[in-house]
C-alpha positions as CSV (number, residue, x, y, z in Angstrom):
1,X,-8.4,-9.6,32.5
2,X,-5.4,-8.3,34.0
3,X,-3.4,-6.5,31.1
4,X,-7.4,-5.3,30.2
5,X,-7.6,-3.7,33.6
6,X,-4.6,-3.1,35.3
7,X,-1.7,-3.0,32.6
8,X,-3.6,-1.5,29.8
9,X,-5.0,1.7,31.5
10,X,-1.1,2.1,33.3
11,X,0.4,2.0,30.0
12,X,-1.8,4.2,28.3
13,X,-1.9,6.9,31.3
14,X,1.9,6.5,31.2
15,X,2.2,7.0,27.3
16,X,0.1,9.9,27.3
17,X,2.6,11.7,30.2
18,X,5.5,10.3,29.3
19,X,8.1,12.2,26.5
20,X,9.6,8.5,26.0
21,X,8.6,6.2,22.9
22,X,7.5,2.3,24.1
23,X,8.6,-0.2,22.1
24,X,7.5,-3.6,21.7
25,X,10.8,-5.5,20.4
26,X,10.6,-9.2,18.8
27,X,14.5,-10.0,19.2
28,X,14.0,-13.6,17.3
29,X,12.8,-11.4,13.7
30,X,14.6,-7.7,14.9
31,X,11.4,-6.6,15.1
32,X,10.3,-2.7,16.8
33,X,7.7,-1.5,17.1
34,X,6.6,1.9,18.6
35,X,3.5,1.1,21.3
36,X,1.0,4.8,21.0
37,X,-1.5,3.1,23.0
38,X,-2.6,0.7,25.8
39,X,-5.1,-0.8,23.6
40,X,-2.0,-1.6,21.0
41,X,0.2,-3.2,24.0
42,X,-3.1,-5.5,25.2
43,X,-3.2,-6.7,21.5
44,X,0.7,-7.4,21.6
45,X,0.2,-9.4,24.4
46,X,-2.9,-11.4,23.5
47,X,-1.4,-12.5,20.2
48,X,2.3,-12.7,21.3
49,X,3.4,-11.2,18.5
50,X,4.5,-7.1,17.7
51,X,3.4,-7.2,14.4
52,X,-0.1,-8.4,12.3
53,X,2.2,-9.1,9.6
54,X,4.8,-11.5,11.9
55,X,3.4,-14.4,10.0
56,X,3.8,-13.2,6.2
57,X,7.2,-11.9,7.1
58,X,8.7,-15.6,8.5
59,X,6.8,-16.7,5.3
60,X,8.9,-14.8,2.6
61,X,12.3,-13.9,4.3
62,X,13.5,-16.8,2.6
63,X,12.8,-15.2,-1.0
64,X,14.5,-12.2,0.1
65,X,18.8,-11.6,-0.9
66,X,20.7,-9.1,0.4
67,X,20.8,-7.5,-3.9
68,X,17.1,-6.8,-3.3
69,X,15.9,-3.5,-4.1
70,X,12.3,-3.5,-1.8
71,X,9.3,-1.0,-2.5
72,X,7.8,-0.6,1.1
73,X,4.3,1.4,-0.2
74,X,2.2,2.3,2.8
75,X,5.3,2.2,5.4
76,X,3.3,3.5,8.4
77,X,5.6,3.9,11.0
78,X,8.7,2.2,10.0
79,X,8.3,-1.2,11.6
80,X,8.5,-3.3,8.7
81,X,10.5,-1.2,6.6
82,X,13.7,-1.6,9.0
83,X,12.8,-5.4,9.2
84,X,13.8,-5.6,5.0
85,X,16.3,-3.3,5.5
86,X,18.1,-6.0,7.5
87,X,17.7,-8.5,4.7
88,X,18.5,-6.4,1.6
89,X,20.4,-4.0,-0.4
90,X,17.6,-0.8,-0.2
91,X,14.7,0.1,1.0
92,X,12.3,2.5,-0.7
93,X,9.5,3.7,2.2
94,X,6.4,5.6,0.8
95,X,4.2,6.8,3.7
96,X,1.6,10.1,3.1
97,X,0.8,10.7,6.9
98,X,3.7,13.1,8.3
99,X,3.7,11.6,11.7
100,X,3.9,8.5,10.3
101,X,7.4,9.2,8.7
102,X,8.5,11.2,12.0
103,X,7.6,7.6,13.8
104,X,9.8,5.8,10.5
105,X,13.0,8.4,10.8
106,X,13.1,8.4,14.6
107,X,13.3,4.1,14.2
108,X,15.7,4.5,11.3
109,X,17.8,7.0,13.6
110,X,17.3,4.6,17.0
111,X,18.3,1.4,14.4
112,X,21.2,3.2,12.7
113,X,19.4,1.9,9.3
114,X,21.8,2.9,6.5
115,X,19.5,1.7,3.5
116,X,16.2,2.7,3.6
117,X,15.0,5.8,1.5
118,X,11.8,7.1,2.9
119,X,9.5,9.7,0.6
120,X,6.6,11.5,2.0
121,X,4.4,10.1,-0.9
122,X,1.2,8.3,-1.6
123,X,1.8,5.7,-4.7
124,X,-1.5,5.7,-7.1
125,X,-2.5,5.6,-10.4
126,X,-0.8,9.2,-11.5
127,X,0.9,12.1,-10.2
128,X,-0.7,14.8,-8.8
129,X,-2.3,15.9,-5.1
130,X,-5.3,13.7,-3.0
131,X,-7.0,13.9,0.4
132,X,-5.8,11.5,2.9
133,X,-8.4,10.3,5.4
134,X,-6.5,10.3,8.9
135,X,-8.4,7.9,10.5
136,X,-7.7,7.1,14.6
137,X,-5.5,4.4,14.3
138,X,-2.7,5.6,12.5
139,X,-2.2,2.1,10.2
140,X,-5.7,2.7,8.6
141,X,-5.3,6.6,7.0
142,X,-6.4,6.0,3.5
143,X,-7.1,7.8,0.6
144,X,-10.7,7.0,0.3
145,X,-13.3,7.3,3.5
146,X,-12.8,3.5,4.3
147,X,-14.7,1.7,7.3
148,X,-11.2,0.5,8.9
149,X,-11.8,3.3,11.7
150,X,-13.7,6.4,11.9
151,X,-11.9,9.5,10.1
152,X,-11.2,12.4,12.2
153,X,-9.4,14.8,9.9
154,X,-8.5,15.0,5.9
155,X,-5.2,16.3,4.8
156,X,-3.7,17.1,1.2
157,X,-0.9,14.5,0.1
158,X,1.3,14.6,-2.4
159,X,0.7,11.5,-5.3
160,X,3.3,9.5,-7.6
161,X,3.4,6.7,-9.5
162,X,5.8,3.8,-8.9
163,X,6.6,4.3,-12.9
164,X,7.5,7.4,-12.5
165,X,9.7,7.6,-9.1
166,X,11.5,4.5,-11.2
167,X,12.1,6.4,-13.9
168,X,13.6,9.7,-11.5
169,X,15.3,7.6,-9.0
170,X,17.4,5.2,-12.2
171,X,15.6,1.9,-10.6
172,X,15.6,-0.8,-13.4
173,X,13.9,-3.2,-11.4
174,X,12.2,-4.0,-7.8
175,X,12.6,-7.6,-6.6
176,X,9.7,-7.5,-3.8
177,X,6.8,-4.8,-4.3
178,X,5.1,-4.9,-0.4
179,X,1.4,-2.9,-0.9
180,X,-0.7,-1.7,2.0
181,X,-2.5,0.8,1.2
182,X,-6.0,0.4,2.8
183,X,-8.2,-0.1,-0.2
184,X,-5.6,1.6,-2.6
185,X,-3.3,-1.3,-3.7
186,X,-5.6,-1.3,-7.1
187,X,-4.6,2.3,-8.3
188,X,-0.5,1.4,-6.6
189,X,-0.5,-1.5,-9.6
190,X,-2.2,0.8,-12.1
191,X,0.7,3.2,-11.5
192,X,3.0,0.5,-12.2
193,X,1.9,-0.7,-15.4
194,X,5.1,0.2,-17.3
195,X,7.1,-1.7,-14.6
196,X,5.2,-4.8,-14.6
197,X,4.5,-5.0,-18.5
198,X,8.4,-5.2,-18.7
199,X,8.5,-7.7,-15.9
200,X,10.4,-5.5,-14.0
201,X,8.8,-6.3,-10.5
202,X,9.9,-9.7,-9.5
203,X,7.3,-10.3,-6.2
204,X,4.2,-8.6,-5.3
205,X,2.8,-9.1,-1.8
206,X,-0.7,-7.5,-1.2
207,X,-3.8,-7.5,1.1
208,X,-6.8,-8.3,0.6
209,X,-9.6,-7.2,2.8
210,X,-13.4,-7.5,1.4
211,X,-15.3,-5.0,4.1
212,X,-12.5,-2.2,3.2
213,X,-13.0,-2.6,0.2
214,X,-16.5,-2.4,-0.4
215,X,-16.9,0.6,1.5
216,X,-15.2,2.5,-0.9
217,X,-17.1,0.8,-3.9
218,X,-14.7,-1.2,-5.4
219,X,-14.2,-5.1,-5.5
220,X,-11.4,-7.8,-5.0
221,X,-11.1,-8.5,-9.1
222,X,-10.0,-4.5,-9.0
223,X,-6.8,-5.7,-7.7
224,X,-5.6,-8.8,-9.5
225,X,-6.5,-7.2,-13.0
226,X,-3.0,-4.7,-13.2
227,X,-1.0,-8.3,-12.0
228,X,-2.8,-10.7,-14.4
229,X,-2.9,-8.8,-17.8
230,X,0.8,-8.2,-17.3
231,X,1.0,-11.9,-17.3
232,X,1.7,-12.0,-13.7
233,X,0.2,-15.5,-11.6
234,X,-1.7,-14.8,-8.2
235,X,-0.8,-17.6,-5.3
236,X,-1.6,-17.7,-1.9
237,X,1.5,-17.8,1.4
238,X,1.3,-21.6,1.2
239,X,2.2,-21.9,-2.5
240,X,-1.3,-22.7,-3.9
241,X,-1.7,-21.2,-7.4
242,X,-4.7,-19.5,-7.6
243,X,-7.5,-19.9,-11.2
244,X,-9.2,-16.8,-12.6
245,X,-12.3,-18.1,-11.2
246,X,-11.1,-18.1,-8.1
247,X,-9.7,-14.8,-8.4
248,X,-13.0,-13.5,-8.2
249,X,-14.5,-14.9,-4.7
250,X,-11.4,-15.0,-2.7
251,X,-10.8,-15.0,1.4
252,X,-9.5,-11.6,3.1
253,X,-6.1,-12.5,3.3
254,X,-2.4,-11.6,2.0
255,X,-1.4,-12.7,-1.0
256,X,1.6,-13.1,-3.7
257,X,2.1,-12.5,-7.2
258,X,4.6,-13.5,-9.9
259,X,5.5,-14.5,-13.4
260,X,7.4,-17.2,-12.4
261,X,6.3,-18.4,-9.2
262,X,7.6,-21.8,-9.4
263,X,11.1,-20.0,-8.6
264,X,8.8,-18.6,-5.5
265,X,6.7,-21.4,-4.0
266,X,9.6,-24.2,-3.2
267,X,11.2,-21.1,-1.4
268,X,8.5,-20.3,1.1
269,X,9.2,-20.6,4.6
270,X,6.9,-21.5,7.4
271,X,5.5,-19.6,10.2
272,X,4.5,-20.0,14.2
273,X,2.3,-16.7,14.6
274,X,-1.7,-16.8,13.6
275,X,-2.4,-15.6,9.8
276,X,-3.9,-12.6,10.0
């Protein structure tokens, strides 16, 4: 009651006023996280946790090596793109919103990050330009009109396909492939068909999130199909190996994929914050 009436509406008046950035920092992962609202902070402090994806990231730091070459596609504002960037070689950041990426450079300036490359770039299915939806919170702009939060403007953004940047950039493989794309992750994999059919992508993480995805017509199957015709085995953050037919009526959740994930699953670590 008291961060919902006292601390929240301080913090928020403050934030509006204020020239300064807030930052919410978790010192035990190195997490920061930029706080643009009251609402945001009240959430921090209900959960005890900066991030929604605190408990994913303690459960797959162990896969990660510092040779890894991370895709970070849907960086939002930089948050978890630093956090790899701490526990591997390079960082490729896609984010579409441009004060999204102002948010990501000014954490990779305040961080000194050497080793993340951050493109203004939606990933999808093929080259070319789309519509963002900006929405009010600024982790649920999306390239369809999606129910995460109302949409308040739509901007023009440019489009590539994970095949392609490969293919310009001389990347031969990507160890960990992180997609959060509100909706998107679908056409993200069907832009990466090339990549995946030469089992170049060693670890997928993905969301899953039923309501989003229905309001923009399209169904959970949409997004295991790229992973499992390339031969690529869907299992969930505590190492269960998922069957086709339960591919098709799964929980909201996050989720893994692999062509080997026995390498994966003995690897996975364990985690103290709520699944989200």
């Amino acid at each position: 009651m008291y961060s919902k009436y006292i601390t929240e509406p301080i913090i928020k008046r403050w934030i509006k006023r204020s020239e300064l950035m807030v930052y919410v920092h978790d010192p035990k992962r190195g997490l920061l996280r930029p706080v643009l609202e009251g609402q945001r902070l009240r959430w921090t402090l209900e959960e005890n946790i900066s991030v929604d994806a605190t408990y994913w990231l303690d459960v797959v730091e162990p896969l990660l090596t510092k040779d890894d070459v991370v895709f970070d596609v849907g960086t939002n504002i930089g948050t978890i793109a630093n956090w790899f960037a701490g526990r591997t070689a390079h960082v490729h950041g896609f984010e579409p919103h441009p004060d999204n990426v102002q948010m990501t450079n000014d954490q990779i300036v305040l961080r000194q990050t050497k080793n993340i490359t951050l493109s203004q770039l939606a990933l999808g299915r093929e080259p070319g330009v789309l519509q963002l939806h900006v929405k009010t919170f600024h982790g649920h702009h999306s390239l369809g009109d999606t129910s995460g939060s109302p949409t308040v403007e739509k901007i023009d953004v440019e489009v590539d396909t994970v095949d392609r940047y490969c293919q310009n950039n001389g990347i031969e493989r990507i160890d960990f492939l992180k997609i959060d794309v509100e909706g998107f992750e679908d056409d993200v994999l069907k832009g990466a068909t090339g990549m995946l059919a030469e089992k170049k992508i060693g670890l997928a993480l993905f969301e899953l999130r039923r309501n989003l995805l229905t309001s923009i017509g399209k169904h959970a199957k949409d997004i295991f199909a790229p992973l499992v015709e390339n031969g690529y085995t869907i299992f969930t953050l505590d190492g269960r190996t998922l069957t086709p037919n339960e591919l098709e009526n799964l929980a909201d959740g996050d989720y893994l994929a692999a062509m080997n994930p026995s390498e994966y699953i003995p690897r996975l670590g364990t985690s103290s914050a709520p699944a989200m």
